[in-house]
C-alpha positions as CSV (number, residue, x, y, z in Angstrom):
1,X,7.7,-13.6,7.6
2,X,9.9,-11.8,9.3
3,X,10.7,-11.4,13.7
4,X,9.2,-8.5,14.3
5,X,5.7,-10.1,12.5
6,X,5.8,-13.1,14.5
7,X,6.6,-11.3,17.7
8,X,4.5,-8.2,17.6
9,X,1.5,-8.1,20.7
10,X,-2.2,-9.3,19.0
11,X,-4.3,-6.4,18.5
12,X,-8.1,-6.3,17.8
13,X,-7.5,-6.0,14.3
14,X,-6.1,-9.9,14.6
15,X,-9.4,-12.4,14.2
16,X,-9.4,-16.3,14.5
17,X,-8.3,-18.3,11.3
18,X,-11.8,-20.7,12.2
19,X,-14.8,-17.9,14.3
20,X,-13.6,-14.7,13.5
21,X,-13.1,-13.7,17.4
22,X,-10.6,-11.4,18.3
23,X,-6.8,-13.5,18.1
24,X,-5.5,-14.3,21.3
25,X,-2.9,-17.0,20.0
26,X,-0.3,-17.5,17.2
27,X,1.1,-20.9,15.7
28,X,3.9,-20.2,13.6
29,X,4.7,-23.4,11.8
30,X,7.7,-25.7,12.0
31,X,7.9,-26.6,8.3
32,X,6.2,-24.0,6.5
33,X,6.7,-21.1,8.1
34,X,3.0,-20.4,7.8
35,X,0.9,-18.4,11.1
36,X,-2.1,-19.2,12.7
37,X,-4.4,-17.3,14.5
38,X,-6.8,-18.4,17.1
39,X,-9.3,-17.5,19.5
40,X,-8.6,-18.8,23.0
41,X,-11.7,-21.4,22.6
42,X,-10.2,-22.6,19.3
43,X,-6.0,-22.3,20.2
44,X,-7.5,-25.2,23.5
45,X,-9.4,-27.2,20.7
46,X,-6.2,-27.5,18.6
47,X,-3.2,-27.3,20.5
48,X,-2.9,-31.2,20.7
49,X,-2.4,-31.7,17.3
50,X,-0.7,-28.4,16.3
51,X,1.7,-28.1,19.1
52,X,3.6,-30.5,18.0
53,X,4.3,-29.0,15.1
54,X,5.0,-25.3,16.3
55,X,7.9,-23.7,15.8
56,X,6.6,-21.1,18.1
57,X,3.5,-20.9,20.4
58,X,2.8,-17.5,21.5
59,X,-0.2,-17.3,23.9
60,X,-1.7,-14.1,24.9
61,X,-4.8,-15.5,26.5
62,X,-4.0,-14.4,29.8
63,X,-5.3,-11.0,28.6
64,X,-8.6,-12.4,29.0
65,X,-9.0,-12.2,32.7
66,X,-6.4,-8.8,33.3
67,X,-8.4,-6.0,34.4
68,X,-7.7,-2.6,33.5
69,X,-6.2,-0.1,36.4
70,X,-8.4,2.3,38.0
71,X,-8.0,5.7,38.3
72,X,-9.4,7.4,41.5
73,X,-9.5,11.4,41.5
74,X,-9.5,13.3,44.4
């Protein structure tokens, strides 16, 4: 795995490792190495006992709630 994987933005092409749902969270593992993808729903059921062992945690759920900018034409 390389940097620029582990620190590229999750796209809709990015599904949950456990639903399918569009990937809002990574988990790159301490000891493996290994990545994770989550929903938001399944990163909160999980981060207990995988935070822990992160290496890196990299939460995009925030782009849940943004709301696109609206353009107003004269």
């Amino acid at each position: 795995m390389t940097t620029a994987l582990a620190s590229r933005e999750l796209n809709t092409l990015d599904r949950c490792d456990r639903c399918g749902a569009q990937a809002y969270v990574r988990v790159v593992l301490e000891a493996s190495g290994g990545e994770l993808i989550f929903c938001g729903h399944h990163a909160r059921s999980v981060e207990a006992t995988l935070r822990p062992l992160a290496a890196e945690w990299h939460d995009e759920t925030s782009r849940l709630t943004e709301k696109a900018p609206v353009s107003i034409d004269d």
